[in-house]
C-alpha positions in Angstrom: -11.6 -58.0 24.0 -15.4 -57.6 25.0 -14.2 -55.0 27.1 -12.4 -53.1 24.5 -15.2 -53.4 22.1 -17.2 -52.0 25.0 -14.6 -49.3 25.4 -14.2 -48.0 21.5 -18.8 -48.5 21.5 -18.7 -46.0 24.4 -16.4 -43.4 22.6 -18.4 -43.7 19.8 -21.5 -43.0 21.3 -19.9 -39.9 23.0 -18.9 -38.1 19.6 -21.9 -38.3 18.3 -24.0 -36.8 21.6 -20.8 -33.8 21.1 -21.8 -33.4 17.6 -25.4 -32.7 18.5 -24.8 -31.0 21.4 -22.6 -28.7 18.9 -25.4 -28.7 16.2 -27.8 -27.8 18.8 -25.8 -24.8 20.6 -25.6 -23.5 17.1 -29.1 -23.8 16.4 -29.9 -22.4 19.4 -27.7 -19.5 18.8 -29.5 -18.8 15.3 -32.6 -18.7 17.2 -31.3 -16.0 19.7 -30.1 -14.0 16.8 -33.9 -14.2 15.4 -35.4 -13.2 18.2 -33.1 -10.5 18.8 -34.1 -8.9 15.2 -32.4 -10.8 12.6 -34.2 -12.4 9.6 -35.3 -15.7 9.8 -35.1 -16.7 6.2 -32.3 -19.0 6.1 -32.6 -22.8 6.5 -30.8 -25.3 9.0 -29.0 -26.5 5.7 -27.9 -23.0 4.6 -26.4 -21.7 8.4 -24.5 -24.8 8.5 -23.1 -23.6 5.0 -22.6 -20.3 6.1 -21.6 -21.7 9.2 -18.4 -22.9 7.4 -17.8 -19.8 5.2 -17.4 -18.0 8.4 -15.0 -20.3 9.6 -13.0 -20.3 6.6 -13.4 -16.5 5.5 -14.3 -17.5 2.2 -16.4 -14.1 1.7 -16.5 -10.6 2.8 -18.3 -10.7 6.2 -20.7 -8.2 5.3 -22.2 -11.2 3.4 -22.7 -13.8 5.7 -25.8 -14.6 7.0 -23.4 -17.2 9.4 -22.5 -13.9 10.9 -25.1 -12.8 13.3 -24.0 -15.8 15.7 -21.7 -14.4 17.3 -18.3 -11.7 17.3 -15.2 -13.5 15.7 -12.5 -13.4 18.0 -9.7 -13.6 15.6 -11.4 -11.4 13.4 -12.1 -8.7 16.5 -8.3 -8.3 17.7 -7.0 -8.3 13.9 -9.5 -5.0 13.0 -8.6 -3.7 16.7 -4.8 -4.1 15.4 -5.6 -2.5 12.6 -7.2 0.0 14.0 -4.0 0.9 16.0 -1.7 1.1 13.5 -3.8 3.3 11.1 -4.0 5.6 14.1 -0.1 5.4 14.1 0.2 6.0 10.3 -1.0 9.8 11.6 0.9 10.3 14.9 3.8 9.7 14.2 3.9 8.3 10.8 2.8 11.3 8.6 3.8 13.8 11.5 7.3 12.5 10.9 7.5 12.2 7.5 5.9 16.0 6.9 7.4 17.6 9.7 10.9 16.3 8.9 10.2 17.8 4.8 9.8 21.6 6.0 12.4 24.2 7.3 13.1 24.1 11.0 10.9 26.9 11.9 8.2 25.4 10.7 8.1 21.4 11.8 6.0 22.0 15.2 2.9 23.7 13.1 3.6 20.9 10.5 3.2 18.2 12.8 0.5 19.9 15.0 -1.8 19.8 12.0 -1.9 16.0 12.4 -2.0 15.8 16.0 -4.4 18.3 16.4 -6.9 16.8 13.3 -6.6 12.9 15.6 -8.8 15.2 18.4 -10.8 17.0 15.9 -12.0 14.5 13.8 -12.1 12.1 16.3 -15.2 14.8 17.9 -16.4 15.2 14.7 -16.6 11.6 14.1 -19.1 10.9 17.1 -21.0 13.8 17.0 -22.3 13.2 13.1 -19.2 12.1 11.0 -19.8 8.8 11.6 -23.8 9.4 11.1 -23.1 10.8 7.6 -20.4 8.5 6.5 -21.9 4.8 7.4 -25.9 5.4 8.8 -28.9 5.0 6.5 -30.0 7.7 4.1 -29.5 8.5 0.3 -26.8 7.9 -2.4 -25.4 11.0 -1.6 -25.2 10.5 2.9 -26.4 9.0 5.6 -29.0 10.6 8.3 -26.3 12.7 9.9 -28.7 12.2 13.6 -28.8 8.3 13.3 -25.6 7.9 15.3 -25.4 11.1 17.4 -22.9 10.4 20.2 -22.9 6.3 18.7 -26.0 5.7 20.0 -26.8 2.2 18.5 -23.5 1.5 18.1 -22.8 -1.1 20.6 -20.9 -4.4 20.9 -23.5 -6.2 18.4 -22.2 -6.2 14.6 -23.5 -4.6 12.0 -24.7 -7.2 9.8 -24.2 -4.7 6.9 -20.8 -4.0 7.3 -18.8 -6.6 9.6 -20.8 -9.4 10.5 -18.1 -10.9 13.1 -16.9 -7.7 15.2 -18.5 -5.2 16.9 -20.2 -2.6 15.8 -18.3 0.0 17.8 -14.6 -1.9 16.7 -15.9 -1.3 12.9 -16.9 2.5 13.9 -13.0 3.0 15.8 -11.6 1.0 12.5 -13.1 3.6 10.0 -12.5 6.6 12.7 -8.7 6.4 11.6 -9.3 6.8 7.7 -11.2 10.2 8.7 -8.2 11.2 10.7 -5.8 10.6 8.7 -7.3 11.6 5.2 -7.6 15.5 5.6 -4.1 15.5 7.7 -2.6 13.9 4.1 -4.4 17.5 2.6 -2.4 19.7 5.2 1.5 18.7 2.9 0.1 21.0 0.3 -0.4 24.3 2.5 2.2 23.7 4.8 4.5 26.9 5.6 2.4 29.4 5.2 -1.3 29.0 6.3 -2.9 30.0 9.5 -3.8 27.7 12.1 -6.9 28.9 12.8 -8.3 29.0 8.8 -6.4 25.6 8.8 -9.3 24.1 11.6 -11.9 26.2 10.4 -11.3 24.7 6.3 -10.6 21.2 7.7 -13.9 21.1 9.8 -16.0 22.1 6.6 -13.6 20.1 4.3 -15.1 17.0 6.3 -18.0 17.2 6.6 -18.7 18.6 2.9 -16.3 16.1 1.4 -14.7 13.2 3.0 -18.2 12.1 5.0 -20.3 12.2 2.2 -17.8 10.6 0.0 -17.4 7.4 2.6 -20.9 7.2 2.4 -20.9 6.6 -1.3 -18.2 4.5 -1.8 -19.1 2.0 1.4 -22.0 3.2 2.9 -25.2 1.4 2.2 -27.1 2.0 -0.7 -24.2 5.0 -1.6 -23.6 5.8 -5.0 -20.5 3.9 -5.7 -20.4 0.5 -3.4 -20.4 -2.3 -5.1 -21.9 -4.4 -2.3 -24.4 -2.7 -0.5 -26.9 -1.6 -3.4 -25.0 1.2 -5.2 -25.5 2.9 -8.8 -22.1 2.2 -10.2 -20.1 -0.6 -8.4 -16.8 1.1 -8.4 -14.3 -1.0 -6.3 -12.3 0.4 -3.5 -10.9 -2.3 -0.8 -9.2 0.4 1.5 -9.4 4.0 0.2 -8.5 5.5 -3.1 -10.8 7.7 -4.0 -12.2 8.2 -0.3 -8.7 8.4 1.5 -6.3 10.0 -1.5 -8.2 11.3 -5.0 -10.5 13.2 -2.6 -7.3 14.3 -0.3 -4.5 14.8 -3.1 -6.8 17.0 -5.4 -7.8 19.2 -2.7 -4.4 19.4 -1.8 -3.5 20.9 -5.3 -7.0 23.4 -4.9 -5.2 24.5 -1.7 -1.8 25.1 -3.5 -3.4 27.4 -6.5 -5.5 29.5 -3.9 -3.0 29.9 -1.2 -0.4 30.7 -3.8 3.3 30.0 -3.8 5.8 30.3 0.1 7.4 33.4 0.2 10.6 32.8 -2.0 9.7 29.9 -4.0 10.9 28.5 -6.0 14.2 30.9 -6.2 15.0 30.5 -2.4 16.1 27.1 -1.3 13.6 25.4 0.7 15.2 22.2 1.8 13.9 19.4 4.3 15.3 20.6 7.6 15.9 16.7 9.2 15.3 13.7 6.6 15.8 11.5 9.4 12.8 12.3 10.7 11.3 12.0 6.8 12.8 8.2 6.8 11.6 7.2 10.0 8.1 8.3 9.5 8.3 6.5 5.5 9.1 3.5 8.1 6.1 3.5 10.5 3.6 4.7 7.2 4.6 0.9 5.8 4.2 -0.7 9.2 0.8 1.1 9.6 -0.3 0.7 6.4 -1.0 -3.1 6.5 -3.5 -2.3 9.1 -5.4 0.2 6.5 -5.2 -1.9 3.2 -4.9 -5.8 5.0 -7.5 -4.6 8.0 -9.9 -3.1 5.1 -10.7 -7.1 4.4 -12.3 -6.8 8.0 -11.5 -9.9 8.9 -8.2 -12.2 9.9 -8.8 -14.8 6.8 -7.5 -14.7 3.2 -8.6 -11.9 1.9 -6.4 -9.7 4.6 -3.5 -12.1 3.6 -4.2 -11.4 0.1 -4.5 -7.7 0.6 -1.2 -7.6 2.8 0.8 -9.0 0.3 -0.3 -6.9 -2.8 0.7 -3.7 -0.2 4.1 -5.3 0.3 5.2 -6.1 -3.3 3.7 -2.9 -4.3 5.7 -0.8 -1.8 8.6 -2.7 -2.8 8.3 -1.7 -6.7 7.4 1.6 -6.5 10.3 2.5 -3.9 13.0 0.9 -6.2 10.7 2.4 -9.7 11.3 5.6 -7.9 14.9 5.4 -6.6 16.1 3.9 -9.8 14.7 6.7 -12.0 17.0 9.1 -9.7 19.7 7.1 -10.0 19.6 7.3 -13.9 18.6 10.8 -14.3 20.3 12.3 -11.7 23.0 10.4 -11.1 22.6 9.4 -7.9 19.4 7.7 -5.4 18.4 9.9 -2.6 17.2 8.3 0.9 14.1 10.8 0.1 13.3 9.5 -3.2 13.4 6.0 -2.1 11.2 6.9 1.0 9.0 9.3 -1.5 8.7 6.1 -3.5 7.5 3.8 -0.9 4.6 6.4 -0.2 3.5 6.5 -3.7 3.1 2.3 -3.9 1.6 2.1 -0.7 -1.1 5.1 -2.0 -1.8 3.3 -5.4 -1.9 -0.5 -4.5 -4.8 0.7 -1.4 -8.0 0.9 -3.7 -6.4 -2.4 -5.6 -5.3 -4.0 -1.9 -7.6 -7.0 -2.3 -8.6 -7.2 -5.7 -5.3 -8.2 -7.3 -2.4 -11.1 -6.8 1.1 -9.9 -5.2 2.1 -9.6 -8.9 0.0 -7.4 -10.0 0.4 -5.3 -7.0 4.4 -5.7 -8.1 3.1 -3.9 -11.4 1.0 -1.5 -9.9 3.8 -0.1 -7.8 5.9 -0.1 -10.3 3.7 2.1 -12.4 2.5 4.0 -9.4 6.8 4.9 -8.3 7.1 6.3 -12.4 4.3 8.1 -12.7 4.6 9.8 -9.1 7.9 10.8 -9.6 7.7 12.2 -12.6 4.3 14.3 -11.5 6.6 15.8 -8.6 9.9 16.6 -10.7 8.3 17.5 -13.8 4.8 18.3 -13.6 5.0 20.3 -10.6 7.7 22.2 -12.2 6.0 22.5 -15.5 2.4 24.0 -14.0 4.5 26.4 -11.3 2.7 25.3 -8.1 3.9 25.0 -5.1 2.8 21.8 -3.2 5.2 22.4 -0.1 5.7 18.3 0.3 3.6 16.9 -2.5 0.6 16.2 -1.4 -1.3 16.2 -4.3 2.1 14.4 -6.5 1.8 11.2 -4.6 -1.9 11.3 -3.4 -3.6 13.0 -6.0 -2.0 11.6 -8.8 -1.1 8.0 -7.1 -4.7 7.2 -5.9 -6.1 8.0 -9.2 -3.6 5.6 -10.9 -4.7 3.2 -8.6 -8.3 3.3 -8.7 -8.3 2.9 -12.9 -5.4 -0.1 -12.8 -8.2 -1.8 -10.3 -10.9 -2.0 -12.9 -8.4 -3.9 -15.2 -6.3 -6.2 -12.8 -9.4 -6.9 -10.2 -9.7 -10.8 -9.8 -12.2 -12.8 -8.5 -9.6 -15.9 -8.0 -8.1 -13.4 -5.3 -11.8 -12.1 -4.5 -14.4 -14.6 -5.3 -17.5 -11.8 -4.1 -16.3 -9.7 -7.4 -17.9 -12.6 -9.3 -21.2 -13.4 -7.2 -21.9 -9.8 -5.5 -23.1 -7.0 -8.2 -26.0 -7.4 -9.4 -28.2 -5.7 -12.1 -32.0 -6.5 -13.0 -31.8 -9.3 -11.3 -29.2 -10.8 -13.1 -25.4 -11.5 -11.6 -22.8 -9.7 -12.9 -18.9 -10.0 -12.3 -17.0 -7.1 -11.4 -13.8 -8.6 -13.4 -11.2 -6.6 -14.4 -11.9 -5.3 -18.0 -13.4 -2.3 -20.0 -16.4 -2.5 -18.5 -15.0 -1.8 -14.6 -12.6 0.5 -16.0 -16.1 2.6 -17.1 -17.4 2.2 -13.3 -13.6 3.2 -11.7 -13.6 6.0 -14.1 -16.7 7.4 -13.2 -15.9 7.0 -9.6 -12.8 9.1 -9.8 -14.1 11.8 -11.9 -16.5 12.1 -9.6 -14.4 12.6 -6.6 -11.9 15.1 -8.5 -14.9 17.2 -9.4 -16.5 16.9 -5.3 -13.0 17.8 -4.1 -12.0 20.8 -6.7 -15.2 22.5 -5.8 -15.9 22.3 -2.5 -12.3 22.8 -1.5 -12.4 26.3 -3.7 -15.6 27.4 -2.0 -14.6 26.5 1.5 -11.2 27.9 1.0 -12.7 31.5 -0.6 -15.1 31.8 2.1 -12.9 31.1 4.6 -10.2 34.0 3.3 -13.2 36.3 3.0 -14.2 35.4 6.4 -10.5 35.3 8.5 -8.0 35.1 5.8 -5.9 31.9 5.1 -2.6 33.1 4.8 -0.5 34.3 7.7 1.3 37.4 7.4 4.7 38.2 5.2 6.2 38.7 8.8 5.0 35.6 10.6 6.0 33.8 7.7 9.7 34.5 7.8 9.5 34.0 11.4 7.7 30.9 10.8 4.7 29.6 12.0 6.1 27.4 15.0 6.5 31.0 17.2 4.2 33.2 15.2 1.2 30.4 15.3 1.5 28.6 18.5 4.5 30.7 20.3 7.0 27.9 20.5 10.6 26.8 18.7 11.0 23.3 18.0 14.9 23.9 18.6 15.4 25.9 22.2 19.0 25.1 22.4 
């Protein structure tokens, strides 16, 4: 017995030493952050609290001060995952699901405009994109120098952004928004614009627009984020009016200056292979988890919550959409169902992880209507020709999305709506509500107006410049021989 008393004293004794040896690598870790540049303002009693927030990802990382011990490894491969398949919502996703929508002479310059923008704006991105977009500077866009070629952007986290990765993985992570953003633009002028005006507007497009418009929604003291300082807290979890207000209203600018394909609308234009159109819907889903559920920037509850309010949404909106065909016309098309998924997945992403899986069920439900009806009867009703609806689903669904999150947002889904924003001194939730719907408002009327007039001005400078349409010739050729001197069909 003596023994076994002996025995259980000894075990006991051991626990505790590993609980202070625990306490005391943590403390000591603290103390390394400090001396490497991090405040010092936080008590032993408050890291410990942190401490477990981290651990149980009760917050957005941006927020915890528990986050300048060390990179998360979970955390780490789940944005590096995302990053991945945002990547792959571009090549092959979008090149898929545009290149299978146009006629067959066209498909290899319709999916070279998004392989070719992944090089581009990846260059872009490290020369100043990523400068402008995330680095310090004014409402309006970071110091476009600050992180020329990435310097300071290392394997340390940014304790403003994503306290538990490193700084480069949040840099790759936000690399595939800009990709795939202005390659969402290039549905609206596909068919009959040069390749050459086509990098030229894209190039300017970016830099004028989408940059400075990441900048104020989740840069640092921008105009519109809700958690770094901003003037007008508009919420945005993964990109509604960065990613598809700001891409989907160009897209209609580009449709009213280019003017209508030779043809249109008397000619019939059908999609040349909607195989290729489904298949790409497919991989757009897949990837899409990684851009609304890998916007929570971390592997915890909030990307759980914002991958299930994608899901349901998709869901909704492809049956809204489908079912509206099958009343109306008489039948559901495999394009309308695939159309429909599109249009949930592009309304539920500024909502992602603000709102329940029911609401997101609403949301895509509203988001399949209203989307359909803007590419049967709007389009038809205003006369222009968006070659694959670029501005019907993107335009029109990110801007539905954006208002429906300043009613629905929750703070039982996300509790730093309720203890984040704050004004003259005072805390103040970012509920769904009249209020936010004020903020989200703003927000998108902001980014219709940046997008209309910058995309006018770079697309009538550029036609006084080079010209942006191809030739009456090369366009019944098409632009897969007269642009790049190959036929995606050889046999």
């Amino acid at each position: 017995m003596w023994k076994n008393q002996n025995l259980a004293w000894r075990r006991r004794v051991l626990r505790s030493l590993g609980r202070a040896a625990v306490l005391f690598a943590f403390a000591l870790g603290v103390h390394g952050a400090e001396a490497a540049g991090a405040p010092r303002d936080a008590s032993l009693e408050e890291r410990v609290t942190d401490l477990e927030a981290l651990m149980n990802h009760t917050a957005p990382a941006a927020v915890h001060r528990a986050s300048r011990v060390s990179v998360n490894a979970g955390d780490h491969a789940w944005l590096l995952t995302s990053a991945a398949l945002v990547l792959m919502m571009t090549g092959p996703g979008l090149a898929l699901f545009y290149g299978g929508l146009v006629r067959s002479k066209n498909v290899l310059s319709t999916m070279m405009h998004s392989l070719f923008l992944m090089a581009l704006m990846s260059v872009l991105w490290i020369l100043y994109g990523y400068s402008v977009a995330f680095g310090e500077g004014n409402r309006f866009f970071g110091d476009p120098g600050q992180h020329f070629l990435l310097r300071g952007v290392g394997a340390a986290p940014n304790l403003d952004y994503a306290g538990t990765v490193p700084h480069q993985s949040f840099m790759l992570f936000q690399l595939m928004f800009a990709i795939i953003t202005p390659a969402l633009i290039s549905g609206a002028f596909a068919e009959r614009m040069k390749f050459s005006a086509m990098v030229l507007f894209i190039l300017l497009w970016a830099t004028v627009v989408y940059f400075p418009m990441a900048h104020m929604v989740w840069g640092k003291g921008g105009l519109f984020n809700w958690v770094l300082g901003g003037a007008i807290p508009a919420l945005d979890f993964a990109g509604g009016t960065v990613v598809h207000v700001s891409s989907g209203v160009s897209a209609l600018v580009c449709c009213l200056v280019l003017g209508k394909r030779l043809g249109h609308p008397s000619t019939p234009m059908p999609p040349h292979n909607v195989v290729y159109s489904l298949v790409g819907a497919g991989l757009l889903w897949i990837g899409w988890f990684g851009f609304n559920a890998g916007s929570a920037l971390n592997a915890g509850a909030l990307a759980s919550a914002a991958f299930a309010a994608t899901h349901f949404a998709t869901a909704a909106a492809a049956l809204a959409w489908a079912g509206l065909e099958w009343i109306l016309k008489g039948k559901p098309s495999a394009l309308g169902l695939a159309s429909g998924m599109v249009a949930g997945l592009v309304a539920i992403t500024p909502a992602a992880g603000f709102v329940t899986p029911a609401v997101g069920l609403l949301i895509g439900l509203l988001a399949g209507a209203a989307c359909y009806f803007a590419v049967t009867k709007l389009k038809a009703a205003f006369g222009y020709d968006d070659s694959l609806d670029a501005f019907g689903v993107h335009g029109l669904g990110g801007t539905l999305g954006a208002l429906l999150t300043g009613i629905f947002a929750d703070p039982e889904v996300n509790p730093a709506l309720a203890s984040t924003w704050k004004a003259h001194g005072a805390t103040v939730s970012l509920a769904g509500g009249f209020g936010q719907f004020l903020h989200q408002l703003k927000a998108v009327a902001f980014a219709w107006a940046l997008a209309m007039a910058a995309t006018y001005l770079i697309l009538k400078a550029i036609d006084a410049l080079i010209g942006l349409r191809v030739s009456e010739e090369d366009e019944t050729l098409g632009l897969d021989l007269s642009q790049h001197g190959e036929g995606a069909y050889n046999t």
